[in-house]
C-alpha positions in Angstrom: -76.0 -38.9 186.3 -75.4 -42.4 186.6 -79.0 -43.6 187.3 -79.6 -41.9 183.4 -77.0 -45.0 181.9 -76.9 -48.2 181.5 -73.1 -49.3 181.3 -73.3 -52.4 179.6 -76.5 -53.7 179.8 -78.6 -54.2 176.9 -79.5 -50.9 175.6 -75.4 -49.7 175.7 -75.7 -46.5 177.8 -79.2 -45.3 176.8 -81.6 -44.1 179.5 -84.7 -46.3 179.6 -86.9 -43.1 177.8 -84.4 -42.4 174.9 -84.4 -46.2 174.6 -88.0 -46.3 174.1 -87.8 -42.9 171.3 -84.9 -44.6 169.3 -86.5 -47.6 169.0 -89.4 -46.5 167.7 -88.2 -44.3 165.2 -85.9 -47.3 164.3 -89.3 -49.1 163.3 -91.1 -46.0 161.8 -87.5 -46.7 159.5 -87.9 -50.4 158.5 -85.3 -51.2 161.0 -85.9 -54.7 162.5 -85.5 -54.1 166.4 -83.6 -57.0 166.8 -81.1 -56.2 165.3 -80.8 -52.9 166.5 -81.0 -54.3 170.0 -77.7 -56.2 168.8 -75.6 -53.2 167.4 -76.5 -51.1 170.3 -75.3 -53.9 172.8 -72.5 -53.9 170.6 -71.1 -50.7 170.5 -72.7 -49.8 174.1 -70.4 -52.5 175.9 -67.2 -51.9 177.5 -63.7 -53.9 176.5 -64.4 -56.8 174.0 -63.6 -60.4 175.8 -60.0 -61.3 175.4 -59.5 -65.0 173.9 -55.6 -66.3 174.0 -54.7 -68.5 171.6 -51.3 -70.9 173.2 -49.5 -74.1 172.0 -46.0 -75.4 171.9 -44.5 -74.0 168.2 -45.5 -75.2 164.9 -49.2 -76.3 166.1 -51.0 -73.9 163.4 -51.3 -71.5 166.0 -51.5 -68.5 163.4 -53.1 -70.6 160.9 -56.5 -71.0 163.4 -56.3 -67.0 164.6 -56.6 -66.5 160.5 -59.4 -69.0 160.1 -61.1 -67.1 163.3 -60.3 -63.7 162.0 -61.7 -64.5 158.7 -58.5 -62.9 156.8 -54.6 -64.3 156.8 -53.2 -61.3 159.3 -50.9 -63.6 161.4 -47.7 -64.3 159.5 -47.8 -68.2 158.8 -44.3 -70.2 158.2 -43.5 -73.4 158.2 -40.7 -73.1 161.3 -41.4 -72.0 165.1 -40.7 -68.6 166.2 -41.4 -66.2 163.0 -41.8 -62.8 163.9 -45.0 -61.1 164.3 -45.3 -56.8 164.4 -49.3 -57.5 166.0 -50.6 -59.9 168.5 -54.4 -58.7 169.2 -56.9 -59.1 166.1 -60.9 -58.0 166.4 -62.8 -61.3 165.4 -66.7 -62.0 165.2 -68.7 -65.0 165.3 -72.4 -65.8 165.6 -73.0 -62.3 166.2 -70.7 -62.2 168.7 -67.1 -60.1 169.0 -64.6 -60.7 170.8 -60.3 -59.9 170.4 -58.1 -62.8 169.6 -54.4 -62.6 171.2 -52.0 -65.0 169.0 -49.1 -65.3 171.4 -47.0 -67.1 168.7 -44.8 -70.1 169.4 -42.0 -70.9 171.4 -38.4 -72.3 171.1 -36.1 -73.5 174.3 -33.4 -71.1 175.1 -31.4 -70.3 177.8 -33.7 -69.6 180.2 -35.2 -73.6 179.8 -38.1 -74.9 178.5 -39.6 -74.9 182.2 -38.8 -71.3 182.3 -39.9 -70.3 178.7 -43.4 -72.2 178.8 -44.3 -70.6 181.5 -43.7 -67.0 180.7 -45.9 -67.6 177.3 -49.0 -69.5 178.9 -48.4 -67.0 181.6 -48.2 -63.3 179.9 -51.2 -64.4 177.5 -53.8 -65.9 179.5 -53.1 -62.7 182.4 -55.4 -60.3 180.1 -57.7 -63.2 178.7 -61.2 -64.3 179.8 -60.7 -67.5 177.7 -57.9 -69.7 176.0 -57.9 -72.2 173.3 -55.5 -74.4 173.8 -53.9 -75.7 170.5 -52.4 -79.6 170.2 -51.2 -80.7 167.2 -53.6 -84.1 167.3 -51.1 -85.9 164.5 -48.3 -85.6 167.3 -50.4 -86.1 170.5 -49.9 -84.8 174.4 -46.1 -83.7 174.6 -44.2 -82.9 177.5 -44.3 -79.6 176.8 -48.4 -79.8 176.0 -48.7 -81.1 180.1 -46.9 -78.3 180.9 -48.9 -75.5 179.9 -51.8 -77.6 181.0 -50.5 -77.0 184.5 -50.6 -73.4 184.1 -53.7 -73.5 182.4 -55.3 -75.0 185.6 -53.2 -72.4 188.5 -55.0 -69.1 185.9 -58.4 -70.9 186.0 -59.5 -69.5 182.7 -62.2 -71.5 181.1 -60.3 -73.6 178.2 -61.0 -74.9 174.8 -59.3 -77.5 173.6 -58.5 -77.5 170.0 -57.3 -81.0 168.6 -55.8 -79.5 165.6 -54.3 -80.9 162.0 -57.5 -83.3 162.2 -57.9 -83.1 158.2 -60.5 -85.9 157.6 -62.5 -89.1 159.9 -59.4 -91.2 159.8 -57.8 -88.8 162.2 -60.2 -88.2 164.9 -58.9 -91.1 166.9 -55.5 -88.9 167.3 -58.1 -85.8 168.9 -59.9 -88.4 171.2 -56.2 -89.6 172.7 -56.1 -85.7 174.0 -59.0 -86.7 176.4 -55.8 -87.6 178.5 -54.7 -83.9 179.0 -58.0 -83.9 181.7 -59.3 -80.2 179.8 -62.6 -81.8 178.5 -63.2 -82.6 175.0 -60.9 -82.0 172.3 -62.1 -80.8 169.3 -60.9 -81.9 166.2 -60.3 -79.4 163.7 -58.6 -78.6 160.7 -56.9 -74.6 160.7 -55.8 -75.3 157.4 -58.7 -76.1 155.7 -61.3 -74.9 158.2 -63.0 -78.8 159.0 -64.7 -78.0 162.4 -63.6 -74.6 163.3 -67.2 -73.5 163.5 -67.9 -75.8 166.2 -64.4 -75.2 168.5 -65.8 -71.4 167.9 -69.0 -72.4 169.2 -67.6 -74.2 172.6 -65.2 -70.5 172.8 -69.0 -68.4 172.8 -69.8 -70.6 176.0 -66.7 -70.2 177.7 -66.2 -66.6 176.8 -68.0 -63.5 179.0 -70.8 -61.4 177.1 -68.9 -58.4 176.4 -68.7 -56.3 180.1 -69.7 -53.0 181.0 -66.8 -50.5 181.6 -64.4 -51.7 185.0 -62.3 -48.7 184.9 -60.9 -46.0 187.8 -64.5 -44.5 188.5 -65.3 -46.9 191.3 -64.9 -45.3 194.8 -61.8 -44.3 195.4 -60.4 -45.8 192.2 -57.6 -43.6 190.6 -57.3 -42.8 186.8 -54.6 -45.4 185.8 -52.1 -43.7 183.0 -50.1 -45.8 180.6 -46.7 -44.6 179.7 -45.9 -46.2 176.2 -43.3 -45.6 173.8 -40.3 -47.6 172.1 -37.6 -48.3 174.1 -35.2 -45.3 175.5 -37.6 -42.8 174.6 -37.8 -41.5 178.8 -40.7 -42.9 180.2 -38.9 -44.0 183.1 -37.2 -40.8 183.4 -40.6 -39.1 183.5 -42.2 -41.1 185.8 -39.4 -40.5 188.2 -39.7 -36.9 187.4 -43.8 -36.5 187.9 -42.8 -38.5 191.4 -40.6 -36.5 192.2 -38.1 -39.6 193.2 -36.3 -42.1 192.1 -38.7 -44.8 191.5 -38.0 -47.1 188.3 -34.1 -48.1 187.1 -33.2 -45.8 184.8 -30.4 -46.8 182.1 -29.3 -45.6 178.6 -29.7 -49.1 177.4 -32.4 -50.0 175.7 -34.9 -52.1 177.6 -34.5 -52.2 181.3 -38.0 -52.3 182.0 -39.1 -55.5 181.8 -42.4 -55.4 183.8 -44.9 -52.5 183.8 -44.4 -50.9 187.6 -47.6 -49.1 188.9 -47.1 -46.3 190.8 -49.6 -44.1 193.0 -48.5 -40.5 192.5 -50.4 -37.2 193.9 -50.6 -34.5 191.5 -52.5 -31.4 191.3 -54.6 -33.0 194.1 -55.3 -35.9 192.9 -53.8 -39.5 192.9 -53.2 -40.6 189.4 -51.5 -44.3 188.7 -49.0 -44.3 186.3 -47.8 -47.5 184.7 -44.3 -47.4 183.3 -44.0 -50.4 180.5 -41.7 -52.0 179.1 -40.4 -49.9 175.5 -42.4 -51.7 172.3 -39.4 -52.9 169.9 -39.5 -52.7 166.4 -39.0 -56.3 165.5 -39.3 -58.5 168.0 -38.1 -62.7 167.4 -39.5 -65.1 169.7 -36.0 -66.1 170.7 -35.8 -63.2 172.5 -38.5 -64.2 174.8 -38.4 -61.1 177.5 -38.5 -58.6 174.9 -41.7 -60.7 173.0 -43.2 -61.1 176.6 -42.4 -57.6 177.6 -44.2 -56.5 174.1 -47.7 -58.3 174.8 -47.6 -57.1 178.7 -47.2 -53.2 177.5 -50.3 -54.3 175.1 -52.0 -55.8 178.1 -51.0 -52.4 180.5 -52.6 -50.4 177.7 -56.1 -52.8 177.9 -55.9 -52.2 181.5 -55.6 -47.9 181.0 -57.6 -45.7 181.1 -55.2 -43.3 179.5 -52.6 -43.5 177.1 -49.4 -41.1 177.0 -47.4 -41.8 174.1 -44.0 -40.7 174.6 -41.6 -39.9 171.8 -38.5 -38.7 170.7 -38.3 -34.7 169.8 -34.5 -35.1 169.3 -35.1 -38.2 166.2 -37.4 -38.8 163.5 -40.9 -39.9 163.6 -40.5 -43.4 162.7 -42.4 -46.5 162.2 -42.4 -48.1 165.6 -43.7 -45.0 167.0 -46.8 -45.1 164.4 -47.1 -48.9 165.2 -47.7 -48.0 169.0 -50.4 -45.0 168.3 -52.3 -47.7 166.5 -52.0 -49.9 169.3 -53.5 -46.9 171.6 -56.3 -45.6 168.8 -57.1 -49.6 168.3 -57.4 -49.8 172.2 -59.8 -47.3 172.3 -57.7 -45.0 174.8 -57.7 -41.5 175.8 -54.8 -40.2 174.7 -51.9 -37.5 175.0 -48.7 -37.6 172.8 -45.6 -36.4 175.0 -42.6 -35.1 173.3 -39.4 -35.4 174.9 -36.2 -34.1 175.0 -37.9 -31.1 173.8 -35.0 -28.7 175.2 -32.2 -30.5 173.4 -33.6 -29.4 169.7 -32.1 -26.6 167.8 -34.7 -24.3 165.8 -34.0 -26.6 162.5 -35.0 -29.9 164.2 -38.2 -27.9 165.6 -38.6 -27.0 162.1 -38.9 -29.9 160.7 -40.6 -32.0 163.6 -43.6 -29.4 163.0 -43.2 -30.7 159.6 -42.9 -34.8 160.4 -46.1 -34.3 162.9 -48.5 -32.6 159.9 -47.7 -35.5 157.7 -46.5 -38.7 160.1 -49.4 -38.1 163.0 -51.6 -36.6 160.8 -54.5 -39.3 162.2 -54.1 -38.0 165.5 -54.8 -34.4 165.1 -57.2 -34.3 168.2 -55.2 -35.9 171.2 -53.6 -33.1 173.1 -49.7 -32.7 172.8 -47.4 -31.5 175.1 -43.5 -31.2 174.6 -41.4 -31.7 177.6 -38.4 -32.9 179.4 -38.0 -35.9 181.9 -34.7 -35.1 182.4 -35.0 -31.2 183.3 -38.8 -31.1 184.3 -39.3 -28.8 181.6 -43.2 -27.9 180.7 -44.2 -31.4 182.9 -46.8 -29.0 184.4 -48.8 -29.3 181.6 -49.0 -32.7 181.6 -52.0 -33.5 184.0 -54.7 -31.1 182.3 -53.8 -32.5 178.7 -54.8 -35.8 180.5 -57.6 -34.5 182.2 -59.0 -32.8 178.6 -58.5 -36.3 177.0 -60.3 -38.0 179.7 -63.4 -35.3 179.4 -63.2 -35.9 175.5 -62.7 -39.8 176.2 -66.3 -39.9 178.6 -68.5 -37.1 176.0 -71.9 -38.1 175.7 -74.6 -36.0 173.1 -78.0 -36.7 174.2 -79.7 -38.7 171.0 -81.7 -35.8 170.0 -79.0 -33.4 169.6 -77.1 -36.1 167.3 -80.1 -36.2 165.1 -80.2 -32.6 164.7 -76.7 -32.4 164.1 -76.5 -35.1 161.4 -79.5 -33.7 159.7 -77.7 -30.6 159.4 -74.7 -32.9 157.7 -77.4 -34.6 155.3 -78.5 -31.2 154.4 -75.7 -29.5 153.7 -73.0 -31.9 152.5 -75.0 -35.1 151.1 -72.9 -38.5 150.4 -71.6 -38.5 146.4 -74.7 -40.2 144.4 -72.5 -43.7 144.0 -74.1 -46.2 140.9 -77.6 -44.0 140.7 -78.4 -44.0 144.3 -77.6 -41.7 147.0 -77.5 -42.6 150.8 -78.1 -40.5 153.3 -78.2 -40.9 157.1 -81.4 -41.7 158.8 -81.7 -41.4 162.2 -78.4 -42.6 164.8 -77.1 -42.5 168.6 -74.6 -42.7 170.5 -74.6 -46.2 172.1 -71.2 -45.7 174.7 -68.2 -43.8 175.6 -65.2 -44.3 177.0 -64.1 -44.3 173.4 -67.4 -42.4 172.3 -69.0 -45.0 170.2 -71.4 -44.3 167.7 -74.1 -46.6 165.5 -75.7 -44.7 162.4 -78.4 -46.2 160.3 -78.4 -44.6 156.8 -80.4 -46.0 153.6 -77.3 -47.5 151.5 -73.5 -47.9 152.1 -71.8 -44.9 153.8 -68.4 -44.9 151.8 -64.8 -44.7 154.1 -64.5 -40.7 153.2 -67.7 -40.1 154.1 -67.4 -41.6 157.3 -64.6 -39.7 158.3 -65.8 -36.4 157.2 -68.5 -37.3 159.9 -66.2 -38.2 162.5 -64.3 -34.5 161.5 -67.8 -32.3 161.9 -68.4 -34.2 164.9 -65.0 -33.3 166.7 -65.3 -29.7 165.4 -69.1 -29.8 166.6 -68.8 -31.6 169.9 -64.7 -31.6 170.4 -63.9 -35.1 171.6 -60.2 -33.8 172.2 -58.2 -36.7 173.3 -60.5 -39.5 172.2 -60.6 -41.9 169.7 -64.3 -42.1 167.8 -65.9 -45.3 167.0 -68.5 -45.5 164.1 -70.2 -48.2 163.2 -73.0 -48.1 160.2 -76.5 -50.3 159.8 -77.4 -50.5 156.3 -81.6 -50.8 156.4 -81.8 -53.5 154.2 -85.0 -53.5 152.5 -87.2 -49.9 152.8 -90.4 -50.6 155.3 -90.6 -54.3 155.7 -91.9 -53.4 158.9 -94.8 -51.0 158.2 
């Protein structure tokens, strides 16, 4: 099988001959082939490249991941340490995508400032390929600044130095006294009002990875790596002690003892799975209470690293938001995925009643990742555990060979067209699927394909193919003018 796919190289996973066949009915389209090489690369490559934006507080921090980003996302305030509920944003630039990690700034508190800078450079840069390093040029190099510039050079990630609050020529004297840090040039740039952003983003393409093919467990002798994720006290260190079979994580009624994600090799069924017990996601989460922030962005990191996620949640207490917010992390991760409900064995037929109810309504964008309801405390059901991970993991690595899409979606065109939409009515062309591990599509269609109609698609193609356990990327190329290359 593997000598049919190319993971990551420039045709996504397409064998050489369906390369060739797409390509040229891309053409026979009006499609120009370079771009098409571009969206298959695209949505064929593995994990995006991580870039971590860090800084001492009030640098504009969240004001340059916005300008990145291309939309205000990251809350903004004039003060150091306001709270943010994300951290990771998908950004694009000269063609080029890439996720954004805005670690947010950082006040002293009792652990020192010693203490404090470290765990932020630290927790950031350990998932990143790349870091921008913001200075507020108006203040210059601060104790704090050298610092982080010492932990910059012990992770050896290539850095970019952003002199930032440069708003006009007067100020680029203030950039060029950052030489002095020894990180290379500065570049002066205004996040506010966007004054050479575009070529700080330029110096990030060159120090960031092309997007790489697919590292996870299916080396030789690699195991499956499972991420336990959940808000704090739901039981996922209860159930990893139970699926060991020991005592192997603290396990405490209060809230948060995890602090670190703790892998452990455990033998079920056969096989050796590693499980990864992190650290419970709170629902608001202030800077000043830095292990929780820090413990936050290393269950985000633990989920990057996974090749599953099994969300654990609370059968005794109400779906709620936090639990919602860490789903999206998962879907947005592109996992595999399995929703655990625990505590199943202390709900009375009411609270089953209605928990049937929240899950139709509250999960309702999940529908297709496996469920299983269970206790850590009593064991209960934690048989069934493994095959819902091993069905999300066959849904998660589905491939349909490019001439079986085509027939499928002509089938869709056929029998359920897209709404006619100001006069003209678009329709699917041709499309493939560039990569799995999420199962990632690319579709070229005539015109716009509206929201509803793309996820009417992704519904026929879970009923058609099943993709149990698997989020389903779609991405859309709009042929932009009809035959320009007959």
């Amino acid at each position: 099988m593997n000598d049919q796919i190319h993971s990551g190289d420039e045709h996504g996973e397409l064998g050489d001959a369906e390369y060739a066949e797409f390509m040229e009915l891309a053409a026979q389209e009006g499609f120009d082939p370079e771009d098409i090489e571009g969206e298959l690369a695209a949505a064929g490559h593995g994990p995006l490249p991580r870039l971590a934006v860090v800084g001492r507080p009030n640098v504009g921090k969240s004001t340059l991941v916005n300008r990145i980003i291309g939309r205000r996302e990251a809350v903004v305030q004039d003060k150091p340490g306001v709270t943010r509920d994300r951290v990771t944003y998908e950004a694009e630039w000269a063609g080029r995508r890439f996720k954004v990690v805005d670690t947010g700034g950082w006040e002293q508190d009792v652990l020192g400032l010693d203490a404090s800078v470290a765990a932020q450079a630290e927790f950031a840069i350990e998932a990143a390929d790349a870091v921008v390093f913001v200075v507020d040029a108006t203040v210059g190099a601060t104790d704090t600044d050298e610092a982080v510039v010492k932990l910059l050079r012990r992770a050896g990630k290539p850095v970019v130095l952003c002199a930032n609050k440069v708003d006009g020529p007067s100020a680029e004297a203030d950039a060029a006294m950052l030489w002095s840090l020894g990180l290379g040039e500065p570049h002066p740039v205004s996040a506010l009002h966007g004054r050479g952003t575009g070529d700080m983003l330029d110096a990030v393409l060159e120090a960031l990875p092309e997007a790489p093919a697919q590292t996870f467990g299916t080396t030789v002798g690699g195991p499956r790596r499972i991420a336990l994720i959940g808000r704090p006290n739901v039981g996922k260190s209860s159930l990893l002690n139970k699926v060991a079979g020991e005592e192997r994580v603290v396990v405490n009624e209060l809230a948060g003892t995890t602090r670190d994600p703790v892998d452990e090799l455990i033998e079920l069924g056969g096989v050796t799975w590693k499980f990864v017990d992190t650290a419970g996601i709170r629902r608001r989460v202030h800077l000043q209470e830095g292990a929780d922030y820090y413990a936050s962005l290393r269950t985000a990191a633990a989920v990057e690293k996974a090749e599953v996620a099994v969300i654990l949640i609370d059968a005794s207490e109400s779906i709620s938001v936090q639990d919602q917010r860490i789903i999206t992390m998962a879907v947005d991760a592109g996992r595999a995925m399995v929703v655990a409900f625990n505590k199943w064995d202390t709900l009375d037929e009411e609270r089953r009643y209605y928990l049937e109810r929240e899950i139709e309504t509250e999960l309702a964008q999940i529908q297709w990742a496996p469920r299983v309801n269970v206790s850590a405390m009593t064991g209960r059901h934690m048989e069934k555990l493994v095959p819902a991970i091993e069905t999300a993991l066959a849904g998660w690595e589905t491939r349909i060979p490019t001439g079986r899409l085509n027939a499928f979606l002509g089938e869709i065109v056929a029998s359920h067209p897209h709404p006619i939409r100001g006069g003209k009515q678009p329709r699917i062309l041709f499309g493939t699927q560039a990569g799995t591990r999420p199962p990632r599509f690319v579709l070229f269609a005539s015109g716009f394909l509206e929201a509803g109609y793309r996820r009417f698609i992704e519904r026929r193609l879970r009923e058609e193919f099943g993709f149990e356990g698997t989020p389903i990327h779609i991405s859309v190329r709009v042929r932009e003018k009809r035959g320009r290359n007959k």
